[in-house]
C-alpha positions as CSV (number, residue, x, y, z in Angstrom):
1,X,103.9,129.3,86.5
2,X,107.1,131.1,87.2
3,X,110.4,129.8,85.8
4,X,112.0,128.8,89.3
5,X,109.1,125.6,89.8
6,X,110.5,124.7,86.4
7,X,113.2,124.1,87.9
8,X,112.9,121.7,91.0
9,X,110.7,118.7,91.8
10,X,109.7,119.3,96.2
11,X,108.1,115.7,98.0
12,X,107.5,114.6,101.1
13,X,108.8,112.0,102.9
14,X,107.5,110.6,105.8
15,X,108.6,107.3,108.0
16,X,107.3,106.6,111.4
17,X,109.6,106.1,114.0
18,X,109.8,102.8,115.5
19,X,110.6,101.4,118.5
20,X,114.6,101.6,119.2
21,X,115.2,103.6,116.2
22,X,117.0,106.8,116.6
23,X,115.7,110.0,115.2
24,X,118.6,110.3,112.6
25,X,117.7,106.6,111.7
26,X,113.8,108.0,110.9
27,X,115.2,111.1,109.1
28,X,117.4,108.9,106.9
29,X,114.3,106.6,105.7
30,X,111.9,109.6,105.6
31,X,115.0,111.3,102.9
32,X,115.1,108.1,101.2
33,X,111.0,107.6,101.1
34,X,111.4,111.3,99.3
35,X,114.2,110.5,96.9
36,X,112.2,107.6,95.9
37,X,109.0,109.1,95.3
38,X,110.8,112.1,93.3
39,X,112.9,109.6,91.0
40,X,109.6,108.4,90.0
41,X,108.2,111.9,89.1
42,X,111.1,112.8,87.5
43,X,111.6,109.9,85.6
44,X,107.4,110.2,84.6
45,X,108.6,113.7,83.4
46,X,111.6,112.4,81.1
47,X,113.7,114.1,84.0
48,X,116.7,113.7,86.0
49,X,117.3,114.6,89.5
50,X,120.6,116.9,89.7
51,X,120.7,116.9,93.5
52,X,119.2,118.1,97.2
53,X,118.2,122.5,96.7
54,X,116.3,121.7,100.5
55,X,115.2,120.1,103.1
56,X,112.8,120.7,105.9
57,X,111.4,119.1,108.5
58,X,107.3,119.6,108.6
59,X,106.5,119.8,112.5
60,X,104.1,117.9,113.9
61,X,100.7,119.0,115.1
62,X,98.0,117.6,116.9
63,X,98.1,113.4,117.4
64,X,100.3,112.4,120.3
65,X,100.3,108.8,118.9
66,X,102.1,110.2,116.1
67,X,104.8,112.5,117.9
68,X,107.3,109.8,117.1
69,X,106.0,110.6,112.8
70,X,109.2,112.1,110.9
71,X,107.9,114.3,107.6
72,X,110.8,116.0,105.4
73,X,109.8,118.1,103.0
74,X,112.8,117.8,100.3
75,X,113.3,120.0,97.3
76,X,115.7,118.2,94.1
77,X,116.8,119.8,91.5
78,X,115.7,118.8,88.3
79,X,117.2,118.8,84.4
80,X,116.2,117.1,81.5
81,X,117.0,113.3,81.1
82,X,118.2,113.9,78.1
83,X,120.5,116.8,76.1
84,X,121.2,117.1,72.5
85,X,124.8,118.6,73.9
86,X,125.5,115.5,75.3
87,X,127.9,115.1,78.3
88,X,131.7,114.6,78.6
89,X,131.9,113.9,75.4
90,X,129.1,111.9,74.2
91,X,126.4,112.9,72.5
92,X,122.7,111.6,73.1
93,X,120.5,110.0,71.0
94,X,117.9,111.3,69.6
């Protein structure tokens, strides 16, 4: 495993589209169905998201019931939950 997948946590979000709802409105749940699932993996992983490397929409292929289907792929940078350095000025427990 190279040392750049070290580096990031990548998820998908995905949020259907409902009726009335713009398509920024879906893109914003489908982000925040992503964030979610990677603050679990990172915080499984005794990680820390640092912030958004990515994003990418996946298109959509096939089902024309599910045209209205928003999927993000979203990269987050990861770091380690917690440093020995510490951070402006305190140092973390051990």
């Amino acid at each position: 495993m190279s040392d750049d997948r070290l580096r990031y946590i990548e998820v998908v979000g995905e949020e259907p589209g409902a009726a009335g709802e713009g398509r920024e409105d879906a893109q914003r749940s489908a982000f925040q169905a992503a964030r979610r699932g990677a603050e679990v993996l990172a915080e499984e992983a005794g990680l820390r998201l640092t912030g958004v490397q990515q994003i990418a929409e996946i298109p959509q292929e096939g089902d024309a019931g599910e045209s209205d289907r928003v999927r993000l792929r979203v990269r987050f940078g990861i770091e380690p939950a917690h440093s020995t350095g510490g951070r402006a000025g305190f140092r973390a427990a051990d």
